[in-house]
C-alpha positions in Angstrom: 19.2 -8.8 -15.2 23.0 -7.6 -13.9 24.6 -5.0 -15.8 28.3 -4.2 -15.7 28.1 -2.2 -12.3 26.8 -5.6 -10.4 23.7 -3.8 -9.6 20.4 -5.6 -10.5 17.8 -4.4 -13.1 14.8 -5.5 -15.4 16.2 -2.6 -17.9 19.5 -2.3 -18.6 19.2 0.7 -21.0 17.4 2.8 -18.2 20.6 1.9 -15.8 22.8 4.2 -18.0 25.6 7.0 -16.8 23.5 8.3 -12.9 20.7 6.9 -13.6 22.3 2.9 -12.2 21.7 3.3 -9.3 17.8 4.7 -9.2 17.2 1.7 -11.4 18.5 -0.5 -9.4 16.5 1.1 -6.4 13.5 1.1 -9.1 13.3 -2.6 -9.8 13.6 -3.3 -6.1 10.6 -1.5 -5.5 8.7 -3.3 -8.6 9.8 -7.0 -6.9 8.7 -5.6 -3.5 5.3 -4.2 -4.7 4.4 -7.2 -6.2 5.3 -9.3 -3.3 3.5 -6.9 -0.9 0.5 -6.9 -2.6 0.4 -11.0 -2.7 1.1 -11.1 1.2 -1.3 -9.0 1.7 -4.2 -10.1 -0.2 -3.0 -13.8 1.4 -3.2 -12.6 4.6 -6.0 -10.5 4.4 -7.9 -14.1 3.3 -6.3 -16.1 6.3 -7.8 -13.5 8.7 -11.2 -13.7 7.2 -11.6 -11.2 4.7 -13.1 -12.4 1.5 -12.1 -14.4 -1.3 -13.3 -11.7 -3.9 -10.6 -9.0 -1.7 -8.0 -7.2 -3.6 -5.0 -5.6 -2.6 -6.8 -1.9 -2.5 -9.7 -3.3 -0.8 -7.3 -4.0 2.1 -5.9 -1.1 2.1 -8.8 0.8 2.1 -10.1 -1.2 5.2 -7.2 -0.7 6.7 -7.3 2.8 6.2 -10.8 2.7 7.5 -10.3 1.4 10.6 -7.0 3.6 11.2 -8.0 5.3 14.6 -11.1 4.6 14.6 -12.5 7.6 12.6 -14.7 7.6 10.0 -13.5 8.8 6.6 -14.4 10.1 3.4 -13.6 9.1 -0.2 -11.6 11.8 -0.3 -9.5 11.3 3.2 -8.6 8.1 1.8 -7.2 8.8 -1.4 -5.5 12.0 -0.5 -3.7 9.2 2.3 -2.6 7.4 -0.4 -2.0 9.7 -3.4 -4.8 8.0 -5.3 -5.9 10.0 -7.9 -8.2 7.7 -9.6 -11.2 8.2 -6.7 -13.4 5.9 -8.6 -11.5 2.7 -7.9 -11.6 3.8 -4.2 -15.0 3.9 -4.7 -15.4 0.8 -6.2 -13.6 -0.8 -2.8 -15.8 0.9 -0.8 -19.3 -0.1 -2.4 -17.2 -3.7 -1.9 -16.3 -3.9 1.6 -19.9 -2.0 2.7 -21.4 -5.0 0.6 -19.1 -7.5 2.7 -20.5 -6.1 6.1 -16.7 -4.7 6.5 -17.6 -1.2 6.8 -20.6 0.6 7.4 -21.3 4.2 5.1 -22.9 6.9 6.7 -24.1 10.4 5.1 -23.8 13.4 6.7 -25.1 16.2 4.6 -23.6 15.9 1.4 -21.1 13.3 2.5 -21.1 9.6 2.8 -18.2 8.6 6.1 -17.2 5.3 6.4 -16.8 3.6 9.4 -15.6 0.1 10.5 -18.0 -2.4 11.0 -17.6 -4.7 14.3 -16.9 -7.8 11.5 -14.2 -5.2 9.7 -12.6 -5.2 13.2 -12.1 -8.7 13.6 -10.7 -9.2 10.2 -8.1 -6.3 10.3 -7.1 -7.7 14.0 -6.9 -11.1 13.1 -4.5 -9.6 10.1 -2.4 -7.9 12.1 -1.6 -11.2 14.2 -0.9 -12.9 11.4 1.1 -10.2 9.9 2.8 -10.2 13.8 3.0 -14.0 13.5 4.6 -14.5 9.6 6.4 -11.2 8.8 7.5 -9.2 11.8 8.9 -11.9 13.6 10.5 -13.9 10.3 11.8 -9.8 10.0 13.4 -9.5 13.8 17.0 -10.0 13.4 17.8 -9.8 9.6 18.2 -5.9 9.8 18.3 -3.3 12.3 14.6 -2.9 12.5 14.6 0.6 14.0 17.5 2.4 12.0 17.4 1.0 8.7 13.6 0.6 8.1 13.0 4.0 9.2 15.5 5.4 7.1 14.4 3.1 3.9 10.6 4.5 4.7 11.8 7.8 4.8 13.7 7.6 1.2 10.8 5.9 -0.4 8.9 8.8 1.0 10.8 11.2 -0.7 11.3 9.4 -4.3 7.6 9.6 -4.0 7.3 13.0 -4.0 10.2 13.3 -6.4 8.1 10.5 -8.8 5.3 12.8 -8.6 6.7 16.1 -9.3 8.4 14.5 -12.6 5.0 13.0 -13.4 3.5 16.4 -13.8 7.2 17.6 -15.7 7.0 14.9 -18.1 2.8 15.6 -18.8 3.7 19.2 -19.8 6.5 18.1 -22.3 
């Protein structure tokens, strides 16, 4: 939906007085996040993952296989400001059951590693990904400048989305 301004939102009553433009920046995101999670879970597929795979499984596996280090439930969702642990959880038990990962206690804690199969699938994504976004991407923007300085901005209305989050719970 336009309003007035030409800027594009799905609400035109939240794109009132200074708010325009963080609604137009807020229904960007929406579109984007619901595009991201389609590509991903698509390409996740192609490179072998399972059908049953959802877009936090791949993120978690992901996530698992960053550096090579084993992490805990809690690693991961502090990474990505999850507070609902249990769904985390629920990926994990998932991709352990696919043969993705491989959970190992130490003491108290359960670490999760990558598995050698969890390898190939997160490699084979990130050739695809290399194959069907980055190189449709080279050449529409300035990769380096803009990107970084979009990241950076979502970044920090993150932590501004979260700080209101806990403003409007103690209203």
């Amino acid at each position: 939906m336009q309003t007035k301004n030409n800027i594009i939102v799905s609400a035109e009553h939240l794109a009132q007085g200074k708010g325009a433009s963080l609604s137009e920046i807020e229904y960007s995101i929406i579109i984007a996040s619901h595009s991201m999670q389609s590509w991903v879970v698509r390409c996740m597929i192609s490179a072998g993952g399972p059908d049953k795979m959802t877009y936090l499984d791949a993120l978690v596996l992901h996530n698992v296989y960053h550096r090579e280090r084993s992490k805990r439930l809690a690693d991961i969702c502090f990474t990505y400001n999850i507070s609902d642990t249990h769904t985390v959880s629920y990926s994990l038990r998932k991709l352990s059951k696919f043969g993705l990962i491989n959970p190992e206690k130490r003491g108290k804690e359960t670490y999760y590693g990558i598995s050698f199969e969890g390898k190939n699938v997160c490699n084979k994504y990130a050739e695809i990904r290399q194959q069907c976004l980055v190189e449709a991407l080279e050449g529409t923007i300035d990769t380096n400048i803009n990107m970084h300085e979009s990241a950076r901005l979502l970044r920090t209305l993150s932590g501004l989305y979260d700080q209101a989050g806990r403003a409007a719970s103690s209203l």
